[in-house]
ZASELUM-514617 format. One record per residue (C-alpha): residue in one letter; residue number from 1; x, y, z. Coordinates in pm, whole numbers, padded with zeros to 5 digits. Layout:
! residues N
NUMAR;residuo;num;east;north;up
NUMAR;A;NUM;X;Y;Z
...
***
This chain:
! residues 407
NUMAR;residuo;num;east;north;up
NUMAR;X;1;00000;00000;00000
NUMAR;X;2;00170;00348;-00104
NUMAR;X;3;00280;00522;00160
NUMAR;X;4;00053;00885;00221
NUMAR;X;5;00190;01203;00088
NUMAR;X;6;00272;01406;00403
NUMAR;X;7;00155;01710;00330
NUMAR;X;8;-00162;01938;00261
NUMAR;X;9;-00211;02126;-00045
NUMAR;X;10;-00241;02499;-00019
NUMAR;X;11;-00367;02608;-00373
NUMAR;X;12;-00236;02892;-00544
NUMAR;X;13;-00395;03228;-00472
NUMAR;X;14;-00322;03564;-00606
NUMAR;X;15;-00513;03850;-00392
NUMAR;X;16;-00778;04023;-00684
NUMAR;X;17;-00608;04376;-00443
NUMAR;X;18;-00273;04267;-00606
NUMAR;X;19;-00408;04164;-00929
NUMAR;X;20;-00581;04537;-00933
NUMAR;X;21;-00270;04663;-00826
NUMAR;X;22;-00084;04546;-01142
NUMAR;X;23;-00387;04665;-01388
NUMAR;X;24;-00354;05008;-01284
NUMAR;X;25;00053;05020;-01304
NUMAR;X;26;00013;04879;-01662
NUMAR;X;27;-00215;05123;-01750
NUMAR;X;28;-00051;05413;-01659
NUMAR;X;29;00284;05271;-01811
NUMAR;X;30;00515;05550;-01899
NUMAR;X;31;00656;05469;-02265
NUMAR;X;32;01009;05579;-02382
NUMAR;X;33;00982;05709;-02753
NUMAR;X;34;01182;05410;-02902
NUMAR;X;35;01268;05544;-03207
NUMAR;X;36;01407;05402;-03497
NUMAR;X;37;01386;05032;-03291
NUMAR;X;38;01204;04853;-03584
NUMAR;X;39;01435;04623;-03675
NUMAR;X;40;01442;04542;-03316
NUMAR;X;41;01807;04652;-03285
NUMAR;X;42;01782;04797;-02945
NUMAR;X;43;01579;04565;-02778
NUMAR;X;44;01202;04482;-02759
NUMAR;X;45;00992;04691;-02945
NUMAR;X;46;00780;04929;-02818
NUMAR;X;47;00507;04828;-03051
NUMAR;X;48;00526;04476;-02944
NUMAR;X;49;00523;04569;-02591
NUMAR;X;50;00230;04795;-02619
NUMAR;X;51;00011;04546;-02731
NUMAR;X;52;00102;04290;-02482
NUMAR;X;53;00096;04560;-02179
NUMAR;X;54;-00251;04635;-02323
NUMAR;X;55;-00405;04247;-02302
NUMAR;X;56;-00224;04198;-01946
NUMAR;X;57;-00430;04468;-01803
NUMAR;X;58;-00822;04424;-02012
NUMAR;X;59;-00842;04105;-02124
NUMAR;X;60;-00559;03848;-01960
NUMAR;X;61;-00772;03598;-01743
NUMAR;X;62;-00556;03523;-01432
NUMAR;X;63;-00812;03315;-01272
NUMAR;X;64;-00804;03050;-01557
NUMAR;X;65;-00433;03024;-01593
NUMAR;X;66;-00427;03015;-01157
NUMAR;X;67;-00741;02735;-01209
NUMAR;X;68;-00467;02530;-01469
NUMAR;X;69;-00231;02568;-01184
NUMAR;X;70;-00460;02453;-00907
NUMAR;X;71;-00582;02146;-01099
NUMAR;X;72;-00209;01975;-00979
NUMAR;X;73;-00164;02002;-00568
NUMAR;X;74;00049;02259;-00499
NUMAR;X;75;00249;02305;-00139
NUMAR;X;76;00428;02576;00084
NUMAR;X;77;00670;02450;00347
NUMAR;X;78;00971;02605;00498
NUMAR;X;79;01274;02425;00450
NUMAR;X;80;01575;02529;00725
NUMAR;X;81;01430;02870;00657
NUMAR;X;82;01387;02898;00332
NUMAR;X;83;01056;02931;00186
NUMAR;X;84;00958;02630;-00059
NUMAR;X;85;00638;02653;-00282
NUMAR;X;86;00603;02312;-00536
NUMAR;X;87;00349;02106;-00690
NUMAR;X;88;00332;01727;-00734
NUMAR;X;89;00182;01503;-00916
NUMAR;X;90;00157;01129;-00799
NUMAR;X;91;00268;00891;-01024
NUMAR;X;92;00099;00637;-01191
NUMAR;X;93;00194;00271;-01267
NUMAR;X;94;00395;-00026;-01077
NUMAR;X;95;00667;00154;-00896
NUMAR;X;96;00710;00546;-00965
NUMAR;X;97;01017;00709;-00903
NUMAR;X;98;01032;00989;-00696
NUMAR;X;99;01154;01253;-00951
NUMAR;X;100;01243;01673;-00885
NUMAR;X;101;01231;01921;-01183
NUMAR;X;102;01489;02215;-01121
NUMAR;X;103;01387;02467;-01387
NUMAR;X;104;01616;02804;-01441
NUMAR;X;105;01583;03203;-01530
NUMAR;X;106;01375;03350;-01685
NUMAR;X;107;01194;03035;-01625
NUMAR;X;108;00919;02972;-01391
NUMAR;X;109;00777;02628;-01240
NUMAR;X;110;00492;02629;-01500
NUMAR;X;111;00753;02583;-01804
NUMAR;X;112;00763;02205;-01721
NUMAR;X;113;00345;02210;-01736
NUMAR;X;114;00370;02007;-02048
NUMAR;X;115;00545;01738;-01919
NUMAR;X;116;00415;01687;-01575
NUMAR;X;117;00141;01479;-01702
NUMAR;X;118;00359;01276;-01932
NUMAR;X;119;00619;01211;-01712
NUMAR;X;120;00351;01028;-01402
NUMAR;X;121;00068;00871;-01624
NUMAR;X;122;00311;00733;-01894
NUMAR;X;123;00058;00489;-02024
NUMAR;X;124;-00180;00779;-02129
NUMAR;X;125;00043;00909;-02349
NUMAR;X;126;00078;00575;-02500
NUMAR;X;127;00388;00453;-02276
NUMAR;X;128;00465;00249;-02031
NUMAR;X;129;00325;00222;-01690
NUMAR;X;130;00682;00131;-01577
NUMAR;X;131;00825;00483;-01636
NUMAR;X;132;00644;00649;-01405
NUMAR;X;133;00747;00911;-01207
NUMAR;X;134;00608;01073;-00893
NUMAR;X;135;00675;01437;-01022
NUMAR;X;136;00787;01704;-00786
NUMAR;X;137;00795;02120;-00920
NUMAR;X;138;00910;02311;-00684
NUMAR;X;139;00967;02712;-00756
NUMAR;X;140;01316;02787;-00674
NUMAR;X;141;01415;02949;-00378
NUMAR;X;142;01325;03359;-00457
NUMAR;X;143;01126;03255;-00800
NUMAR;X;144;00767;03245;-00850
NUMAR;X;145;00583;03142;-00531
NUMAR;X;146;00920;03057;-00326
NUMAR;X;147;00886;03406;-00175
NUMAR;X;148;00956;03601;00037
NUMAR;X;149;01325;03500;00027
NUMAR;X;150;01532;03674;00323
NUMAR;X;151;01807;03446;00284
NUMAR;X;152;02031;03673;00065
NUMAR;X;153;02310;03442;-00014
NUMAR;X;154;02129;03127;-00234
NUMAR;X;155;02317;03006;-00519
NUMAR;X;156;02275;02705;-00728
NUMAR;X;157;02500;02479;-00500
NUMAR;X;158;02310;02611;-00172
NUMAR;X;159;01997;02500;-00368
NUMAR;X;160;02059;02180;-00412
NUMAR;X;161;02108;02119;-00047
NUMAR;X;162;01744;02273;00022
NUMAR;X;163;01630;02010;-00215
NUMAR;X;164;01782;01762;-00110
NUMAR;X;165;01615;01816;00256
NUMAR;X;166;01273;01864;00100
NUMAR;X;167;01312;01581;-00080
NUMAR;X;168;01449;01303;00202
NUMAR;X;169;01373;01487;00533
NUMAR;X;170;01035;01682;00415
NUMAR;X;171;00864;01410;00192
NUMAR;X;172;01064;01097;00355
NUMAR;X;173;01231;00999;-00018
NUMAR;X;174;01476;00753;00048
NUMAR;X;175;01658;00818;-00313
NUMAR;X;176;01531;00999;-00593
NUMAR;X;177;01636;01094;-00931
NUMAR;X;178;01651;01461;-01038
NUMAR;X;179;01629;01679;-01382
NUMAR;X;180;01662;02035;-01470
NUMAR;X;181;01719;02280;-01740
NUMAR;X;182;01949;02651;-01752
NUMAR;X;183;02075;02693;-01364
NUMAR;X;184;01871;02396;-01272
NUMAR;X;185;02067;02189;-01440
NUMAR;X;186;02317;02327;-01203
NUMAR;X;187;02162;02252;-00944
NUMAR;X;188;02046;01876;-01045
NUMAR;X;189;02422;01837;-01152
NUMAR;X;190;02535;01930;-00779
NUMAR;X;191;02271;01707;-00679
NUMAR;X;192;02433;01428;-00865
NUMAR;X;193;02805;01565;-00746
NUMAR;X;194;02748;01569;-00354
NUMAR;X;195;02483;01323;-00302
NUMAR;X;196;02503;01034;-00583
NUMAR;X;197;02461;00758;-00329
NUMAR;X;198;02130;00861;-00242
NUMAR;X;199;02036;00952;-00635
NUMAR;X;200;01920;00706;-00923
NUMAR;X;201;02030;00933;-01166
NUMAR;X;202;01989;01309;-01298
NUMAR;X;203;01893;01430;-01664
NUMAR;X;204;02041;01743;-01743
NUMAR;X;205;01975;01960;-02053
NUMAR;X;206;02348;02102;-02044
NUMAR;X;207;02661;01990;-01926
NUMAR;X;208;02847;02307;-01780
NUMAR;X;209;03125;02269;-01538
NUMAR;X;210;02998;02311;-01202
NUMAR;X;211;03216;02576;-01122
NUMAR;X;212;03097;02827;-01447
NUMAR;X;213;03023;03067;-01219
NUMAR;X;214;03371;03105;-01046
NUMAR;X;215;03599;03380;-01132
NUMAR;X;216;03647;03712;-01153
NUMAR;X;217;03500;03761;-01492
NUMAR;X;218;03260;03530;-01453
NUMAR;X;219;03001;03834;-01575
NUMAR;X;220;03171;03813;-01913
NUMAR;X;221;03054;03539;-02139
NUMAR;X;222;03363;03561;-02369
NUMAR;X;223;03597;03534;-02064
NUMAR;X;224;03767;03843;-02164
NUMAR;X;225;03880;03637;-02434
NUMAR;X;226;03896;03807;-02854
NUMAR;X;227;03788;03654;-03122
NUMAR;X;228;03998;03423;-03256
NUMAR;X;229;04155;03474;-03601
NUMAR;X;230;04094;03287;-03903
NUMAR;X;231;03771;03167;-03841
NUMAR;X;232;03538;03174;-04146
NUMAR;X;233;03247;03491;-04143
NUMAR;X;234;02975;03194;-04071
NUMAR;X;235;03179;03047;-03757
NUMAR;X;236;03245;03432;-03683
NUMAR;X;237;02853;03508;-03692
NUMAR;X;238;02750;03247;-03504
NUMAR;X;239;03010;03305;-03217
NUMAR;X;240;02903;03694;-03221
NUMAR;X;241;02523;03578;-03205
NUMAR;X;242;02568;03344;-02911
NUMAR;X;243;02812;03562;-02714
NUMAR;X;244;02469;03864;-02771
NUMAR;X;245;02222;03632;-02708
NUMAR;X;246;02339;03590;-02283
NUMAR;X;247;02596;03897;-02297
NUMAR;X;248;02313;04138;-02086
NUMAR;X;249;02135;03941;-01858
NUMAR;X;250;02453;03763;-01733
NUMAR;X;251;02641;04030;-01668
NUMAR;X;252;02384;04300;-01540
NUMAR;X;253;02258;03971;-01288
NUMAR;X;254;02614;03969;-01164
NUMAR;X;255;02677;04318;-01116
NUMAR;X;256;02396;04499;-01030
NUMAR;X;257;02118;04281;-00984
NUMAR;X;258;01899;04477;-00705
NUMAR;X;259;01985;04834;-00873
NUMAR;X;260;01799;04647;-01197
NUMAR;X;261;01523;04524;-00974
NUMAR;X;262;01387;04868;-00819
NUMAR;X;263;01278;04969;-01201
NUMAR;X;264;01132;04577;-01240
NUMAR;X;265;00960;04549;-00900
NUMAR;X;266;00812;04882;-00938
NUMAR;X;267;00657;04846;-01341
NUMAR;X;268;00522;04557;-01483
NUMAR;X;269;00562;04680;-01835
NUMAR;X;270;00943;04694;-01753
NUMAR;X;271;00960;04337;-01624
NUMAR;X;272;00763;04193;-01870
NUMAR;X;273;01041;04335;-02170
NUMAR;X;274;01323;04207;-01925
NUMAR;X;275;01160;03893;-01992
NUMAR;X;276;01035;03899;-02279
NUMAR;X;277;01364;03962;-02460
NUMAR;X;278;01513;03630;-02289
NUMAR;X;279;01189;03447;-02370
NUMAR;X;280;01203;03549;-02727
NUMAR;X;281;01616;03556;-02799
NUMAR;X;282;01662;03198;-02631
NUMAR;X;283;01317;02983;-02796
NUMAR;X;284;01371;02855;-03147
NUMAR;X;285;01111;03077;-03280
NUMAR;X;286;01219;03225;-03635
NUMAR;X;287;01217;03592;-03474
NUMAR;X;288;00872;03540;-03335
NUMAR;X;289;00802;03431;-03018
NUMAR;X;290;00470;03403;-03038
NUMAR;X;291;00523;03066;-03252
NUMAR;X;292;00623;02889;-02890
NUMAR;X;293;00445;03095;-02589
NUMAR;X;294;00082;03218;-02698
NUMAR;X;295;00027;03579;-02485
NUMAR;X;296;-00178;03405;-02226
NUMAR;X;297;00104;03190;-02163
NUMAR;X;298;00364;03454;-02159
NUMAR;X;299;00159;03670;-01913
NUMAR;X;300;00102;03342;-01699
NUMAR;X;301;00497;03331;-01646
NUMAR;X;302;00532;03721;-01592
NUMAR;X;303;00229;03717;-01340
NUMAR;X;304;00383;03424;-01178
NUMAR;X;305;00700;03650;-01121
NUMAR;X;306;00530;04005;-01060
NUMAR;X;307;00279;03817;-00780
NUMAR;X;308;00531;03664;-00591
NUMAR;X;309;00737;03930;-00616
NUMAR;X;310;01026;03706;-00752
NUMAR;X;311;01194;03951;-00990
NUMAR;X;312;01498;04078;-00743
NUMAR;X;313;01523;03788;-00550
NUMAR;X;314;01567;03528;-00869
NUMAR;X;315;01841;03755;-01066
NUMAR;X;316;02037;03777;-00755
NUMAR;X;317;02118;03421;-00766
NUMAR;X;318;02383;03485;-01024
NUMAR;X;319;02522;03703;-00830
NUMAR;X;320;02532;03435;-00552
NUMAR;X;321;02644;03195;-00771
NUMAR;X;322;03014;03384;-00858
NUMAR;X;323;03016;03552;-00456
NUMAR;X;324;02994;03219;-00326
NUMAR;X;325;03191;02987;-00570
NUMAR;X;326;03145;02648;-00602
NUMAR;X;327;03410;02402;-00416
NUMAR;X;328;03385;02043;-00461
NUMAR;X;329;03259;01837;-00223
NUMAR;X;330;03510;01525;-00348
NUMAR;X;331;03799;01500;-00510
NUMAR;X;332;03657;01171;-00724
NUMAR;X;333;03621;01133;-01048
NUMAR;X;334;03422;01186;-01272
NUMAR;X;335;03288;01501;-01067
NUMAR;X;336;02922;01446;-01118
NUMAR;X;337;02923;01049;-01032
NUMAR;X;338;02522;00999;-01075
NUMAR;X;339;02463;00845;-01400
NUMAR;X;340;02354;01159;-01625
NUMAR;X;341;02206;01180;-01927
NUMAR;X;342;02172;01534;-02130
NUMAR;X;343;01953;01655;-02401
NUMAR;X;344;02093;01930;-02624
NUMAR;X;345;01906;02087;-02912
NUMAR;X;346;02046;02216;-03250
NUMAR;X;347;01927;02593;-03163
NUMAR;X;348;02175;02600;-02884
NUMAR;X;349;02490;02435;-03114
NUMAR;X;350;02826;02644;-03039
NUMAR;X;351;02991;02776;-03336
NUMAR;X;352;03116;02559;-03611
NUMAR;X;353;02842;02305;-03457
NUMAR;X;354;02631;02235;-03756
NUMAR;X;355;02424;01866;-03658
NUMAR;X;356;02333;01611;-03344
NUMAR;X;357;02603;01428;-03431
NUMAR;X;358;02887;01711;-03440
NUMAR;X;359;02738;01844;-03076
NUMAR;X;360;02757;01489;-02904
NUMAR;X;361;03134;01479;-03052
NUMAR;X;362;03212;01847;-02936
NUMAR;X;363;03065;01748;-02567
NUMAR;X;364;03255;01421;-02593
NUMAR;X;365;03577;01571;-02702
NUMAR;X;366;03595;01911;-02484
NUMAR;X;367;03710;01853;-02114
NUMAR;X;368;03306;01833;-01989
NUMAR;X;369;03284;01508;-02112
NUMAR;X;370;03469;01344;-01857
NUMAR;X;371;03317;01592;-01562
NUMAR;X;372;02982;01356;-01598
NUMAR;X;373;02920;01003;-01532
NUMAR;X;374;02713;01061;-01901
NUMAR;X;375;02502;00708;-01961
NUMAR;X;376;02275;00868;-02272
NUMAR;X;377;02349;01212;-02539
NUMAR;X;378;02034;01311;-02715
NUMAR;X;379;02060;01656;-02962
NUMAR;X;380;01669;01740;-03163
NUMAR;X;381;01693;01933;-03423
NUMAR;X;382;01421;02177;-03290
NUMAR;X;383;01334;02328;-02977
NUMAR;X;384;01504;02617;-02772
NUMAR;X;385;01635;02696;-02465
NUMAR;X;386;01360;02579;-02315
NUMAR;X;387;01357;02255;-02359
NUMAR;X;388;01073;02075;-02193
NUMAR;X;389;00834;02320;-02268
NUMAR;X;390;00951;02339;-02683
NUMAR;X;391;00967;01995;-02749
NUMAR;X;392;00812;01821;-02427
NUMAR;X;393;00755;01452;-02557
NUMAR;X;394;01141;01451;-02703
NUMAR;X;395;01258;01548;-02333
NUMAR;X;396;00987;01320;-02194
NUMAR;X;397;01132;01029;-02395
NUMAR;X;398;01495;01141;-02301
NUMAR;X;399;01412;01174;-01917
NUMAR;X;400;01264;00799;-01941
NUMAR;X;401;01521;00657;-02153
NUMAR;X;402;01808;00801;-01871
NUMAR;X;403;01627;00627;-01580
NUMAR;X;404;01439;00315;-01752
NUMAR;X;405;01808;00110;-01610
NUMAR;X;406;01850;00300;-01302
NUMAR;X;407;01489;00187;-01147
***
């Protein structure tokens, strides 16, 4: 007889005094004159903008997307201090394995909604009842409904342990596997670094070293490093486009993420085109982002931040992440000694990448590769940065293949 889950649900509920709150700040949104921006050079367009600023506060139907929400059981518990909001859904079949999603920024819980269902009730998706999992979401620590977060000093690696208490102490898991896109992968890839005995396994859609973050440039994506000479104007392109595509965000999280946050806590309109530029720039979208997130799901994820008040508290976890470097917790190798298996797509190929094929050899042949105690390589062809919500039933079939030996 399964064992009962331990907790109480405490559904999701934004006041209708904050929901006002935001309607009236959209509405009197002050708009800078963006001229000349219609290529987009400068940023989001104020046209765009307008037009999504102008649905979020008349015709955006919070209730329905909070209902959507609701319809999983979601959970608050403080965990050594730190405030821990998740949902779960129980799995369904012979055995299911415990299993916690770690999502990353400008992510929010509800980017793994497509594969929540997938990944417990296998067989009614046309799978196997033996690949169930029992599927655990939590909000990180300062993200979405996580909040308020006093601790000031969470990183990735201080994440992990949270979840691993949740996760054994909280909800009595004995071992678990884990998963997680963007810093969550991070964080799933500490997981499977300083507790491995007490993991199955962890599916990772990257395979960064675990100490990325370290350094004293760590806010500069090129290292400090020129472009190399010689390399051919399409190589040279698609190093320039990568290096813009995580240039801002990385390095204005790093150096001056609360002076950022007192213009995004304060205007919606403002958050939502911090956002929006990620959500757009990093999803395999041909230059429209409304091909991947319709705008009721975009303004789910920016409500999700602006109600919980997530904005400052979120982007300060890079900083976190290069104040308090990562140290090993071994000295064994490989690093990472849970079996791992990693997903790549085509969208996020490195220069002078050009197929699946080429980016499983680059991982294999680049000093990662032997970081990770790798058991399975998958790279799509489509799909973005993020990954489970782009192309859920590829990841789904990735996170089952990783963990269909480890059971």
């Amino acid at each position: 007889m399964p064992t009962p889950f331990p907790l109480d649900p405490t559904p999701i509920h934004v006041s209708d005094e904050v929901l006002a709150d935001l309607r009236a700040r959209l509405r009197a949104t002050k708009w800078p004159l963006d001229a000349g921006n219609e290529d987009g050079h400068y940023g989001v367009r104020r046209t765009d903008l307008q037009e999504l600023v102008a649905y979020w506060a008349d015709g955006f139907d919070w209730r329905a997307s909070e209902s959507a929400i609701n319809a999983f059981p979601n959970y608050r518990v403080d965990v050594g201090g730190v405030p821990v909001h998740f949902l779960r859904k129980a799995g369904v079949g012979p055995r299911p394995v415990p299993l916690i999603l770690s999502h990353g920024w400008p992510w929010t819980f509800w980017h793994f909604a497509k594969v929540i269902d997938r990944l417990a009730d296998p067989a009614a998706y046309g799978g196997d009842p033996a690949d169930a999992f029992d599927v655990i979401v939590p909000s990180l620590p300062g993200f979405g409904f996580s909040t308020p977060l006093a601790q000031p000093d969470l990183n990735f690696w201080k994440i992990a342990d949270v979840w691993h208490s949740l996760m054994t102490e909280v909800l009595g898991y004995s071992r678990y596997a884990a998963a997680g896109n963007d810093v969550g992968a991070l964080v799933t890839g500490q997981l499977g670094h300083k507790y491995a005995d007490e993991l199955l396994g962890i599916h990772i859609g990257s395979a960064l070293k675990l100490d990325f973050f370290n350094g004293e440039r760590a806010w500069d994506i090129t290292g400090g490093r020129p472009v190399p000479e010689g390399l051919s104007p399409e190589v040279r392109a698609r190093l320039l486009e990568v290096e813009k595509r995580f240039a801002v965000h990385l390095s204005a999280h790093m150096l001056a993420p609360t002076t950022l946050a007192f213009g995004l806590s304060d205007s919606p309109a403002g958050l939502l085109a911090w956002l929006l530029e990620r959500w757009d720039k990093w999803s395999d979208d041909d230059g429209d982002v409304l091909t991947v997130f319709s705008p009721d799901e975009l303004l789910t994820h920016a409500t999700i931040f602006w109600a919980g008040d997530a904005i400052e508290t979120s982007i300060r976890t890079y900083a976190n992440n290069n104040r308090y470097p990562w140290a090993p917790s071994h000295d064994r190798q490989p690093v990472v000694e849970a079996p791992t298996g990693i997903t790549f797509v085509d969208y996020e190929n490195p220069p002078g990448v050009g197929s699946a094929s080429e980016r499983i050899e680059s991982l294999l042949a680049s000093d990662r590769a032997g970081r990770y105690n790798h058991t399975s390589i998958t790279c799509h062809p489509r799909g973005g940065h993020f990954i489970p919500w782009e192309i859920p039933e590829e990841w789904t079939d990735d996170v089952r293949r990783t963990f269909r030996t480890l059971r």
